[in-house]
Structure formats: C-alpha cells, structure tokens
N, C-alpha and C positions, 0 to 999 in steps of 0.2 A: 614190800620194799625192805629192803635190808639195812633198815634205820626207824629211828624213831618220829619220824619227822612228816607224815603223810595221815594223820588220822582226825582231819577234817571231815565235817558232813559232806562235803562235796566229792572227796574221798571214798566213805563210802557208799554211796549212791551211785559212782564210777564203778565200782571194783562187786560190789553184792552183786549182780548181774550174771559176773565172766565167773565171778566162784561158783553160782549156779552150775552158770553152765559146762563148768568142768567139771561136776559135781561135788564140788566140796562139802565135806562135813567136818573138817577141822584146819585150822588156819594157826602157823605160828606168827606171832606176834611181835617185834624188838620193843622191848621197852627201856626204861631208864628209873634210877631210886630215889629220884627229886622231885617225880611227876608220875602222875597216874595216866594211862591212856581215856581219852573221858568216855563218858558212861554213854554217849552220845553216839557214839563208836561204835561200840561193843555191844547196846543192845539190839541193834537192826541183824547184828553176827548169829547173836542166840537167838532172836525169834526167827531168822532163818535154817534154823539149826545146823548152827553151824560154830561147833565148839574151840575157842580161841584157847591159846595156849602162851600164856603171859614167859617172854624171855628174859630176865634183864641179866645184860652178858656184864656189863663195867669195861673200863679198860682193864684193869686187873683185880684177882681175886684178894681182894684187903675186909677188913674190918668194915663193918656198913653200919649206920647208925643206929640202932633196933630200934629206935623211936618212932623216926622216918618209915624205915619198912615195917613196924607193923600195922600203922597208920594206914600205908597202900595197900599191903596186902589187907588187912579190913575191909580196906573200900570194896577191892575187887570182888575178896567173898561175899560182902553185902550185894553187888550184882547180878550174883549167880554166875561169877567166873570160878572153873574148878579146877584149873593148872597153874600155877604159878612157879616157873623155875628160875633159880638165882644162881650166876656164876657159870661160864663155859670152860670146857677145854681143861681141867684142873692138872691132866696129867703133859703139860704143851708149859715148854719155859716159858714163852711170849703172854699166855695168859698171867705171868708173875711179875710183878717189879723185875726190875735187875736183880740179879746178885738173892733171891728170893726162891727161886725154882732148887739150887744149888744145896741151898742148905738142910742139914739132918733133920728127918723125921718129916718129910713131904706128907706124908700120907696123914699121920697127927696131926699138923698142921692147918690142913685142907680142912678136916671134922672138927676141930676147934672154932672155924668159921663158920660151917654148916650145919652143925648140931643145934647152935643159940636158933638158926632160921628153920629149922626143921620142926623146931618147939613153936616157935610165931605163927607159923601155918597150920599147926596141930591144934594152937590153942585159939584161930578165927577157922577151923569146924575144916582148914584144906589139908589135900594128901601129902605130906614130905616126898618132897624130887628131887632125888639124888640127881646131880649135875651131869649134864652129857661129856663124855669121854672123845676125844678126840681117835678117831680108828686109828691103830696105830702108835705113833706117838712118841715124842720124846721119852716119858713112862710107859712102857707098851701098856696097853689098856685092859686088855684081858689079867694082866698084875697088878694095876694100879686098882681094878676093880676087886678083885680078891682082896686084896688088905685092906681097902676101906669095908667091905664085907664085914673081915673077918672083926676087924677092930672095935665094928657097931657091937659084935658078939661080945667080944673079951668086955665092953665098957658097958655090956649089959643095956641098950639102947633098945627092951623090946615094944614100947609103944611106936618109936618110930620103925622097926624093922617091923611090925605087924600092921602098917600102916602104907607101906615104901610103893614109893611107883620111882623107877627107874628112867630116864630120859636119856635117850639114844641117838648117834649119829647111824644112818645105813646110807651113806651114801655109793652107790655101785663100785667108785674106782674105774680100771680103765679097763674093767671087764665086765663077762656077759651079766645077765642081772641072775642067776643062779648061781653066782663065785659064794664059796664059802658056806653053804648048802649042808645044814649035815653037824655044822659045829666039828670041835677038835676031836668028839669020838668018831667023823666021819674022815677028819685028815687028821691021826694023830702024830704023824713024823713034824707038823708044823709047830715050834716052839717060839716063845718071845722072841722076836726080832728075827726070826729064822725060819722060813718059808723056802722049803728045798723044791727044786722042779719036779714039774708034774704033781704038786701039794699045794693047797687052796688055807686062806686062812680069813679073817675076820675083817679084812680091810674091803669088801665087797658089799652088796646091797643086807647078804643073809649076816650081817655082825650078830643081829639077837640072838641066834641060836649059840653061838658061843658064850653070850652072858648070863643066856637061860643055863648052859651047864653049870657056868661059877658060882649063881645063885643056888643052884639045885645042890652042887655040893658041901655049899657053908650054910645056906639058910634052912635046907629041906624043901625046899618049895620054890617055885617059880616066882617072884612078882611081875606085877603090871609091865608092862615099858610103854612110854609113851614116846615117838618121833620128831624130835626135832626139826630135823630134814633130811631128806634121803633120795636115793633114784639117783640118775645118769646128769653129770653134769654136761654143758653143751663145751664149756673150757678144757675137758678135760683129754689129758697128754695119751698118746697111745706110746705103750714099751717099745715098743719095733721102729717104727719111724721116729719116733721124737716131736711128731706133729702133731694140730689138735685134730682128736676123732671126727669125725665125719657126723653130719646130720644124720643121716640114716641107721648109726648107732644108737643114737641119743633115741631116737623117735623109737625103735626097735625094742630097746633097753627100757623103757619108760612105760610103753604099752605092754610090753611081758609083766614088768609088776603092777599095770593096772587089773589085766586080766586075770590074775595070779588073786587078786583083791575078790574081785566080784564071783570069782568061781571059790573061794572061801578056802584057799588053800595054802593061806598065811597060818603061823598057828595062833591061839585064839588069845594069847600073852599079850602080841602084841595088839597097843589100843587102834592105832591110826598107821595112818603112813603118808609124811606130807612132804610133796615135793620140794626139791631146791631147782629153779626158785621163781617164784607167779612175778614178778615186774621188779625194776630198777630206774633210775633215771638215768637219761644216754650218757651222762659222765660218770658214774658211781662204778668203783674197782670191780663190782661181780657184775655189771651190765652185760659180758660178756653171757651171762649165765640166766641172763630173763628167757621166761616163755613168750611175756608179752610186753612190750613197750608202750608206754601211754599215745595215746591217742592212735593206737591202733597202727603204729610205723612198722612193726613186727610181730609177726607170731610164729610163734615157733611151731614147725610139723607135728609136734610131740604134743601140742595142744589142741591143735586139730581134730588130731586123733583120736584124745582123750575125749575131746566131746562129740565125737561120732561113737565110742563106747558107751559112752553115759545114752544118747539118745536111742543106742539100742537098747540097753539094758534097763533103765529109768528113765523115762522122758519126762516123766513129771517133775523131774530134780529140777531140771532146766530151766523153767518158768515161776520157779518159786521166789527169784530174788525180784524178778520185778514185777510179781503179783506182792510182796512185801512193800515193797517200794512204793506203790498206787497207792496203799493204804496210809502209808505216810503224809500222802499229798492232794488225800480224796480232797472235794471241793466244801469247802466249808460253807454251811448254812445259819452257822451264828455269827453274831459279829460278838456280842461280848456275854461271856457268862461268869456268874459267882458258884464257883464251890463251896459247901459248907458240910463240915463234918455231921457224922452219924455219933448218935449218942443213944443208950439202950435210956435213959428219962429224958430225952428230947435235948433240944437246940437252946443254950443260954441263951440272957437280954444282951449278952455282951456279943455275941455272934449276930444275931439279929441287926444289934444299934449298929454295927460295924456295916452290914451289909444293906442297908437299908438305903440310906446315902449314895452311895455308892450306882446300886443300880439306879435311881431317880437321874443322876450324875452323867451315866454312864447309857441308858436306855438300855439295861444289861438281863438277861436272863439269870433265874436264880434259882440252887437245884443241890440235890444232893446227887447225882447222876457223873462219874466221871464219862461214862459213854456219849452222853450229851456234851458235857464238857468239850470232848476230843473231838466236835464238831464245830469248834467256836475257833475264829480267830486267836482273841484273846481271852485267859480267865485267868478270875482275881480268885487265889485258895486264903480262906479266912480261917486262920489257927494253925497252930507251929507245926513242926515234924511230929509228934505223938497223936496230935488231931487228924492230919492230912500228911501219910507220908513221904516220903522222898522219891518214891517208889512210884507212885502216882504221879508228884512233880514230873518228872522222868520221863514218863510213859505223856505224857501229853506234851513233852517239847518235841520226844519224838514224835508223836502224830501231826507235829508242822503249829502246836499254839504256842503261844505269848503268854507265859505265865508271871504271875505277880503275887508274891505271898505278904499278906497282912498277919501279923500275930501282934502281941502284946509290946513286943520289943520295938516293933516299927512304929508301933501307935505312940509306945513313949518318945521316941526319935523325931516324930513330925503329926505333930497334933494336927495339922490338918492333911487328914490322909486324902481325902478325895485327892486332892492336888497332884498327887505321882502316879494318878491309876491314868493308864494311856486313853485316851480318849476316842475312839474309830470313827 
C-alpha cells in the first residue's frame, strides 16, 4: 500500500502469501517519524526472507526531531531491519515547503538535513541512504546527484561516503524497459533537461547506470543502490496518443525486467528491484497503478505472469509464506507455561518464589525451553528485558502466544501478582 496505514497481523497474513508467490525478496515499506511499523509486521517479512525497506517520505523535507528518529531507527536495527530511508524526491519543489525549493544553496541545504540522519543510522550499526531522486525533475537528477556527491567530498564526509548505499527511482517511463541502457557514455548528446531525438536518457527503467557513472566519477567507485520502486507503471501516458498505455505494455515491460533479473543481467550494484506497485485501496490516488486489489477484485496480467516466471524458475519461493504462516498458527498443546531465565550459577529464590504460585494458580507448565514455550497458549516470562529478552518476547507473540511479563517492577506495582496472570 502506498501509506502507512495497513500493517496489522491480519495484513500480513493476507499479503505474505501473494509476495511468495510473486517471488519477493524485498518489500518497500511507507512509514511515518511518530511511529514505528511494529515488530509484529516485520518479523513474519524477514523470516520469510524477505527484506523490508523502511521509507519515511514526510510531507516535506524539514528538520525532524533526532530524538524521535533515533529512537526508531534503534527500534528497527534492534529488529534486524537493514534499510532505513528518510526523505523523497529532494530535487522536486513539491517535496519542499512553499517558497523553500526556491531558495540559494538547495543542494547545502538538503545535507544539512541529511548528514545529522546519516550519523543516527551509522551510529545504531545501519548503512546511510542517500534519498531517492526523482528521475528527472525540477533539479534534473543526474546534477542534483553530482553536487550532493561532490559536496559529501569538499565537507570531507568519508565515513558516510565509505558507508553510502544510494536509493533509487527506475521507474520505465513510457517506454520500452531497455530506455536508457548504456548510461550518458552510451547516449552522450543527452544533456540536463535536453534529450534530442533518436537519444535515450535516465528517465527510463536503466536510471542506475547513469548514477553509476556520477558515482564512478566523483567517488572512484560505484555504491550500492537500493530500489525504491521501479518497472512500468499501468497509469502510465503514452507520447504519441496522449492515452494511457495499454496492458500488454505494462505486462510486456514488467516481465522484460523480471527475466532481465533471474538471467543475472542487472549489474550487480544494484541490490533489488521492486515493483511499483503490489496493492492500494479502490479509492487511493495510485489505485490506478495496483497489481492487485484486496480481496482479489484485480489482478493485474503483469502478476500473473510474474508468477508463472517465479514457478518456473523457483517453485519453492511460492510456498514459503504459507509454510511460514502454519507455523505461526500450528495447534497449541499447552495451555499455560512459565518461562524462566538461564543463569550460568542457577535460577534465584526470587524467580522460583515468583513462579511457584503462579503455576499451582494457573495448572501451568514450567521450563526454561522457549520452544516449549511457543507451544503454549499462554506464557508468563519471569525477569525483565536483561533476563528474558525482547527478542524472545517477540518471537512468541508471533508464534500465536499470550505473553505476560512479571519482573521486579510489576511485583512492586501489584503485590498480588497471581491476580493479572490470565487464567485458561
């Protein structure tokens, strides 16, 4: 979806399935700097391997509160999420305040915001992601990239420039999925804003290869780029008629770069390449632009077909989100169990007195086993995040249990603890 607004359990449990069966291994993500997407989400994604790509676009690129976002971004690394990108569009007026796009020193501007977040990400262990470029663009992009380039250089930025992964728009445009093929040393009469006939330029599926050369020539080397979104839009205008392209483009367009994918003849820069765009809801302004509509009302040819590629190529992708899924919902044969941490000289009188009760209380099993655990309806973990961590918490709500933590804090709070443990 193209909001932040759908990443309930029921959500994914819907949607892990059809990414199988497209063959997904990377999923862009909308997020938002007020709120984490929850871990509840995100880890059914990674154990299906399937690597999310955290976006938070804003309405405009302003000041954010570094407090707030290093908080999140923490969370996320604590997950084992390993993309996190903040801010779109930098070189596009509309991603600016009013009157904000206009003024001197755009380029300064933009890295005065993204440098402080480039450090936040560096310093909870993730790679700095230069924001994606709009193809094109009020700033044309292939210049708006060079000076932020060059400027990392002149300000001496080289932990972040030794570090950098690039995040990319490829979206096709309203041509074939080969437009642009080549970079500016293979069309170089194409200059900023100025694409003469019969000359190809960067506004097409192949944009990397032109950012691989700006790279190549200010940094010495290629970075990463990781995909935003990209491929053949189904909205999209054809030049000649002024209508929208036809299905059989989109579907034509979309399977060229998947087979492009699986015969390994992407260059090896780029990490991913993720379509625009897997579902919307029937009133949302890019509905126009789903593969698939919830409850199955649409599916777009181009995903069809995708997953007749995938079943040729990889069948076993197919079946992995709801052999994922079964596991989450196998049938439980405990009804209530106590966790109790490991300690290398044994288990205190205070874990003990704590847990003692409880099971008498509760007719509960009692163990140091999370695997037993994650067969149990419900289990009560005795001792805080250091003892039992969050990590485990986690990994057992997703496996479908009721979890209740007892530590020292909650004993001070309600002396009689049996009293809040759920009873089955």
């Amino acid at each position: 979806f193209p909001d932040s607004l759908h990443y309930s359990s029921n959500d994914i449990e819907y949607w892990l399935p059809e990414l199988q069966n497209l063959g997904a291994n990377w999923i862009t993500l909308h997020a938002e700097t007020n709120r984490s997407i929850p871990e509840t989400f995100l880890s059914p994604l990674l154990q299906s391997n399937i690597e999310p790509i955290i976006h938070i676009k804003n309405n405009y690129i302003d000041h954010l509160d570094t407090d707030i976002l290093t908080s999140i971004i923490h969370a996320y690394a604590n997950w084992e999420v390993k993309y996190v990108c903040i801010y779109d569009s930098p070189n596009m007026r509309h991603a600016w305040k009013p009157g904000e796009f206009d003024r001197k020193h755009l380029v300064d501007r933009f890295l005065d915001l993204w440098i402080p977040i480039a450090m936040i990400q560096l310093d909870c262990g993730l790679s700095p992601i230069l924001s994606p470029l709009h193809q094109g663009g009020t700033y044309w992009d292939t210049s708006f990239l060079s000076s932020v380039l060059t400027e990392l250089v002149n300000r001496k930025h080289t932990t972040i420039i030794d570090n950098l992964i690039l995040a990319i728009y490829a979206m096709a445009g309203p041509y074939a999925a080969d437009w642009g093929r080549g970079g500016n040393l293979a069309w170089p009469a194409s200059k900023p804003y100025l694409t003469p006939s019969g000359s190809q330029d960067q506004t097409g599926f192949w944009s990397f290869n032109w950012y691989a050369e700006i790279m190549e020539n200010i940094l010495g080397e290629i970075k990463p780029m990781i995909m935003i979104a990209g491929g053949a839009r189904k909205s999209e205008i054809d030049l000649n008629t002024k209508q929208t392209k036809n299905i059989a483009w989109h579907t034509t367009c979309n399977s060229t770069i998947a087979h492009a994918m699986i015969s390994k003849h992407l260059p090896e820069y780029l990490m991913n390449v993720n379509y625009w765009l897997l579902t919307s809801t029937t009133d949302d302004q890019y509905a126009e632009d789903a593969w698939i509509l919830p409850d199955n009302t649409f599916t777009a040819p181009a995903a069809t077909e995708l997953r007749s590629i995938i079943m040729k190529h990889a069948p076993n992708i197919a079946t992995l989100g709801k052999e994922y899924l079964d596991t989450l919902h196998h049938k439980k044969n405990i009804n209530h169990y106590i966790l109790l941490p490991k300690f290398e000289w044994g288990l205190s009188d205070w874990h003990w007195n704590i847990a003692g009760p409880i099971a008498r209380e509760n007719n509960a099993c009692c163990g140091f086993s999370v695997k037993e655990a994650a067969l149990a309806n419900t289990v009560t973990l005795i001792g805080d995040n250091n003892e039992i961590s969050t990590n485990i918490e986690n990994k057992l709500k997703n496996s479908g249990c009721q979890t209740i933590r007892i530590n020292q804090r909650s004993i001070d709070t309600n002396i009689n603890y049996p009293t809040f443990i759920t009873n089955n």
